[in-house]
N, C-alpha and C positions, 0 to 999 in steps of 0.2 A: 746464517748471520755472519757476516765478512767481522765481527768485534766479539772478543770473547771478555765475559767478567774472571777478575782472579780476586780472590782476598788472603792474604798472608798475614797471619799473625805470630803474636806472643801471648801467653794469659798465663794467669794463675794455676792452670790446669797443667800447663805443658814446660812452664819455666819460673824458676825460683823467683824472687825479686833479686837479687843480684845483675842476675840475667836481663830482666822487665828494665829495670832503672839504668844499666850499660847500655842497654838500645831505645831508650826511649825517642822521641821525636817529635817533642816541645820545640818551636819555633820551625818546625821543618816544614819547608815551602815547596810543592811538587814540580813548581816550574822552575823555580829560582836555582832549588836541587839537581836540575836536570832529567828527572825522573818524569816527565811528563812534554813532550816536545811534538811539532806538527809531524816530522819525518820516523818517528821510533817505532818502537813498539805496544808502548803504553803511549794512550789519546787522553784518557781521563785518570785521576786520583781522590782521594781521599782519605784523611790520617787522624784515626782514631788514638790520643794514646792518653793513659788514666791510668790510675794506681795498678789497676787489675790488667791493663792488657794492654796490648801497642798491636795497631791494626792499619794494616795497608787495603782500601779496597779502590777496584782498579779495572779499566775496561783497554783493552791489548788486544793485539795479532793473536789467531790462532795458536799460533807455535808456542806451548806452555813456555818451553825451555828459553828462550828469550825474552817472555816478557820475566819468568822468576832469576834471568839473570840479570838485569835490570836491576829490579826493584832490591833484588839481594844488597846485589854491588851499591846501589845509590844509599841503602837503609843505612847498610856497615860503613861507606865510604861518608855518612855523615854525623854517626858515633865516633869517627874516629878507631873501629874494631874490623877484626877481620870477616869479610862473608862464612868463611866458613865456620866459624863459629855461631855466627845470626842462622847460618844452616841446617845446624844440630838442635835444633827448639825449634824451628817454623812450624807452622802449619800451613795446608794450602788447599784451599777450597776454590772450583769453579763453580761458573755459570749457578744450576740450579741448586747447588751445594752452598755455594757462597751466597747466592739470595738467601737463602732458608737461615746461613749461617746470621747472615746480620739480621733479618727479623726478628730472630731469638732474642739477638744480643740487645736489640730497643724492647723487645718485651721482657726484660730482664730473665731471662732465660736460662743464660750462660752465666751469670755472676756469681761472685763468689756468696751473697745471702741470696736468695730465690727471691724474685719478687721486689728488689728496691727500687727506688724510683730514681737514683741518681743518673744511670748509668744513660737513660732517655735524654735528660737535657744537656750530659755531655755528650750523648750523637749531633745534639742540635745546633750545640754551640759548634762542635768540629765541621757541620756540615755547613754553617754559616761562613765560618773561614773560609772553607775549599771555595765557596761561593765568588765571595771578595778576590781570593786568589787566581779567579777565574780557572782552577782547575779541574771545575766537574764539565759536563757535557748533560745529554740528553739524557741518558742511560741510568747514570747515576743520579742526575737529578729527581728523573722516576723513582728508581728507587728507593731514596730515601724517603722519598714523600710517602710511599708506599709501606717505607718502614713506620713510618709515625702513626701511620691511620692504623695497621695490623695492631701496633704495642694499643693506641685506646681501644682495638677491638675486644685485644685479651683479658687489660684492666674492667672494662664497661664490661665483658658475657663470665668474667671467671672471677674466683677471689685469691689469684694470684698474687696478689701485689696488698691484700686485705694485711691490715697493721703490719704491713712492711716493715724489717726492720733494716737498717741501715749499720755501712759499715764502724758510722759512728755510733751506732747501738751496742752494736758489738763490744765496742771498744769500753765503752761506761760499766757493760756488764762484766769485762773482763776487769775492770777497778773496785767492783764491788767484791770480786773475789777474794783482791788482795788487801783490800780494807774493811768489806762488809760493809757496815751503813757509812752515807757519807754525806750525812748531818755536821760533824763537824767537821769536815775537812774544807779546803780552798783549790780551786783549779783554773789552770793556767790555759788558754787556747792560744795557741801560736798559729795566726794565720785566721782572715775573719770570712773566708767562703762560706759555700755552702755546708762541708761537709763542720766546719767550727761551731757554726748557727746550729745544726743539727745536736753536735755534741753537749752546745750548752743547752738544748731545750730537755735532752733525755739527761742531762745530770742535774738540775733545776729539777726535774721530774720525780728525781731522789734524796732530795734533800739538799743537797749542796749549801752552803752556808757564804761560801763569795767566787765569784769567777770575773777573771782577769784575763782581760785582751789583749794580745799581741798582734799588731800589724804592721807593714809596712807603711801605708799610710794611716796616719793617724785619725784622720776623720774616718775611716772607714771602720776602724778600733772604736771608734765611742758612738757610732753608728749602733754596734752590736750589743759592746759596754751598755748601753743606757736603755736599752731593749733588756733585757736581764740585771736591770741596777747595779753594772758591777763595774770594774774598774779598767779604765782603755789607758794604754801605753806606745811608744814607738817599739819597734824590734832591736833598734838599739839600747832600750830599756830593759830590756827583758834579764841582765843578771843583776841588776837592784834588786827586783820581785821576786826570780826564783825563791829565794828562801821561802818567803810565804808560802810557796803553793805545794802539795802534795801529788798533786793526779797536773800531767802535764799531756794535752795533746794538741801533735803538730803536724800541720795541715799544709806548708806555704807551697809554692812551687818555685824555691829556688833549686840551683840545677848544683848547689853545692851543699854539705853540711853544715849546723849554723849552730848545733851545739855537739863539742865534742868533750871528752875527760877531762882534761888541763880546764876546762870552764865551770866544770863543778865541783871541784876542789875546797874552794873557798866557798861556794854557793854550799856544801855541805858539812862544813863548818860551822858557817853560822846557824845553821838548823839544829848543831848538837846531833849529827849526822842522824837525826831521824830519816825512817824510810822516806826514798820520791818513787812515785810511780810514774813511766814515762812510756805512750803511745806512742808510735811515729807512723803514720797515715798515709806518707807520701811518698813519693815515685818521681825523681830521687828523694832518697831518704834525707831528713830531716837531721837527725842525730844520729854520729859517729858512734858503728856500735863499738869502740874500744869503751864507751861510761860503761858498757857492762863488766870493763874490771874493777870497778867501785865498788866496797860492800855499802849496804843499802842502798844500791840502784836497782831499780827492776825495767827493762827496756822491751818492750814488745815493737815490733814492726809488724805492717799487713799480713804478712803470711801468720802471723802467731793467731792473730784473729781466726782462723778457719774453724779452728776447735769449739770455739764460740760461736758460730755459726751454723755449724752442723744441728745445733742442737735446736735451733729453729726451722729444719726446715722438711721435718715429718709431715705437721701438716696442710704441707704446699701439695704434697710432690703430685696429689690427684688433682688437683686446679692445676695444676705444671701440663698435665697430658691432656686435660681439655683444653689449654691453652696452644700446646701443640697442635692440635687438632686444627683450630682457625689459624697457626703460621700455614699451614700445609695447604689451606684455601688459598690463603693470600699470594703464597708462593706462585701456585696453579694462575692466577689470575696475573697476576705479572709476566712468567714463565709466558702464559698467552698473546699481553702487550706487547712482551719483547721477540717473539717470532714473528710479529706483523711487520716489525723493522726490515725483515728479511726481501721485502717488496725492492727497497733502494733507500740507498745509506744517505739519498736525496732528503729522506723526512727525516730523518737524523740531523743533518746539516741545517733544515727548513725549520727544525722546531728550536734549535739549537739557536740559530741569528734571533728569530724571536725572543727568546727569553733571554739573550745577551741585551736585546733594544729593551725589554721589557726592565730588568734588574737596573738598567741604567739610565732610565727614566722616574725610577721607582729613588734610587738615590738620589738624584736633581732636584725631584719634588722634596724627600724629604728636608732639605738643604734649604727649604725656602717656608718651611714649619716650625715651631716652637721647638727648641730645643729636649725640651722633657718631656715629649711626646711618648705618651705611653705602649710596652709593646704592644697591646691590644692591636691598636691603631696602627703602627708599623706591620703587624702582620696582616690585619684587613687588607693594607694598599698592595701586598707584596701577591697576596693571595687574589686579588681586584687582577693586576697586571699580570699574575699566570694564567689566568681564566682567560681573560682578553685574547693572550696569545694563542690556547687551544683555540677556542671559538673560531679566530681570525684563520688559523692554517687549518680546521674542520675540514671545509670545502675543499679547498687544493687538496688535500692529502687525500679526500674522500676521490676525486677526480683521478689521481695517478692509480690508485688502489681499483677502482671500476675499470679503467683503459686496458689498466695489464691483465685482468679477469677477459674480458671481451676480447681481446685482440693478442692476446699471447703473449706480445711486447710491450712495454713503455720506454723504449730509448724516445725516441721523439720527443715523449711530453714529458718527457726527467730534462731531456734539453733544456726543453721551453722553460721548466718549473728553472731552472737554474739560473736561466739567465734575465729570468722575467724577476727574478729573487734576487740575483745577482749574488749568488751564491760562492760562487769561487772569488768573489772580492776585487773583480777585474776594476781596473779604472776607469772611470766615468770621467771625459772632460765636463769643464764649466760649463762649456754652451756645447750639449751633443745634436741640438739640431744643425750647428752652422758647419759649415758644409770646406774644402780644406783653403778655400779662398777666401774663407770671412764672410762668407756673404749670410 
């Protein structure tokens, strides 16, 4: 195969959150970044980055050391940090290493509670991105796809993922700790994602007494608010309310702190500086750890979580190795797909235009549908218009695949498939039958 896979990460396993939140890669564009261009080293990208991990996976030249100089230099070079620091934490996984590596990580594999379900529909949305950004390719595209069916493999044959608990489970049980029952207490969610909706159903679950939404946009606050009969604010509201609330967790995805010391001053004051307990969920962090010079503050971030987590996850670890068991088929079965590639980088490029026509036919139609078209329905069309595209290059692919068997070569009919596909993009005049006289 003339294209090798690389994945380079950060997680939980290999670097602090300090580390994780310096390099995160919220808003980072693989082409826009430079990381991703027709003449480079790296063809394809995709950038996974979440509380727990920041994930480059990526299909490049041969030559490791240029495609991980690359992707170093562009990661650090768009933190604003030095590579050789992003250096000293990497990890780096190829080819069948880095397949296996991201199977895991959609069958919640790798994460920091075994088994949650978060971590799936953030590969999904990231993968949707790359999509839009036109930064995946054939390779990756597979892939992923392949990621998604593997993770319902493990969920549907294993009880991996059976009363999953989530990072925001963790986080409520680490409040019952320091409060015990929390019947009479009040909680704050800053930030209405998923991971806040989660928070409030597992603390609703224990009693909670009233919970208060923080969001940016405020319809989105009383979306969740009135789902939980409880109370929606702006995030510029949010130090009115503090005093009420006890247990505070904060979820947003700003790229800066939104509560620091100098802000709960007064906020614990007026409480008669009773205790607050304060999660911070996010990547970047939420709240400045300097509140932890406050007495009666208590500030946990995701890493504090782990300790709470371990203690869930005795009875996974045998669903963990059957579930490994089917990554390791699925692996083998791709691992298979993608040495057929090695025929000619023709059906790379062939399956590649198709699903570039296909994706942007698939958005024109939607353009011309109700606007609240359910995803159900958005992924039927999407999945309707990949099928089409196998289907339609079946034949051709199957044709270059039988010639080079029989006859030893296919430069000829890689030609032909090229030019008959118009593969290299040459320019087509308006009228190619007339001739250079007009006639």
């Amino acid at each position: 195969m003339e294209h090798k896979i690389h994945l380079f990460g950060l997680s939980h396993k290999t670097a602090e959150v300090e580390i994780r939140e310096k390099f995160a890669l919220t808003g980072f564009n693989p082409i826009d970044a430079g990381l991703v261009t027709k003449q480079g080293p790296v063809c394809e990208a995709l950038i996974l980055s979440t509380c727990n991990r920041v994930e480059v996976l990526c299909v490049g030249i041969p030559e490791d050391e240029q495609v991980r100089n690359r992707v170093l230099e562009t990661w650090a070079g768009f933190c604003g940090a030095q590579a050789d620091l992003l250096a000293r934490h990497i990890y780096h996984y190829t080819d069948r290493d880095a397949v296996r590596h991201l199977f895991s990580v959609a069958a919640s594999l790798d994460s920091m509670v075994l088994g949650e379900p978060q971590i799936l529909g953030q590969l999904k949305d990231a993968y949707r991105k790359a999509v839009d950004e036109h930064s995946t390719g054939v390779i990756i595209n597979r892939m992923l796809h392949k990621s998604f069916s593997s993770a319902k493999r493990t969920r549907s044959e294993t009880a991996v993922s059976s009363s999953a608990v989530s990072i925001s489970y963790a986080a409520v049980e680490l409040a019952k700790k320091i409060f015990g029952e929390l019947d009479n207490h009040r909680a704050m969610l800053i930030g209405a994602g998923e991971m806040a909706e989660l928070a409030a159903l597992h603390l609703l679950n224990q009693g909670l007494k009233e919970i208060m939404v923080a969001n940016r946009t405020l319809e989105r606050a009383r979306e969740l608010a009135d789902r939980f009969q409880g109370k929606a604010m702006c995030l510029e509201d949010i130090f009115n309310y503090l005093p009420q609330a006890d247990i505070i967790i904060s979820s947003t995805g700003s790229s800066s702190a939104i509560i620091r010391a100098r802000d709960l001053r007064e906020v614990l004051r007026k409480r008669k500086h009773s205790p607050m307990f304060f999660i911070d969920i996010a990547v970047p962090r939420d709240i400045d750890p300097d509140v932890n010079q406050l007495d009666n503050i208590y500030l946990y971030d995701i890493d504090d979580l782990q300790e709470v987590v371990e203690e869930n996850l005795a009875g996974r670890k045998e669903e963990a190795r059957k579930a490994e068991g089917i990554i390791e088929q699925e692996v083998a079965k791709f691992e298979k797909w993608l040495n057929s590639l090695d025929l000619s980088p023709t059906i790379v490029d062939l399956l590649n235009k198709g699903e570039t026509i296909a994706r942007k036919e698939v958005k024109k139609s939607l353009r011309n549908l109700p606007a609240d078209l359910d995803d159900k329905t958005r992924q039927t069309m999407e999945h309707l218009a990949e099928s089409l595209v196998g289907k339609l290059y079946h034949d051709p692919i199957a044709f270059l695949k039988r010639r080079s068997r029989e006859e030893g070569s296919s430069e000829k009919y890689i030609d032909l498939a090229r030019k008959v596909f118009n593969l290299d993009e040459e320019q087509i005049p308006d009228n190619p039958h007339a001739d250079k006289k007009g006639k």
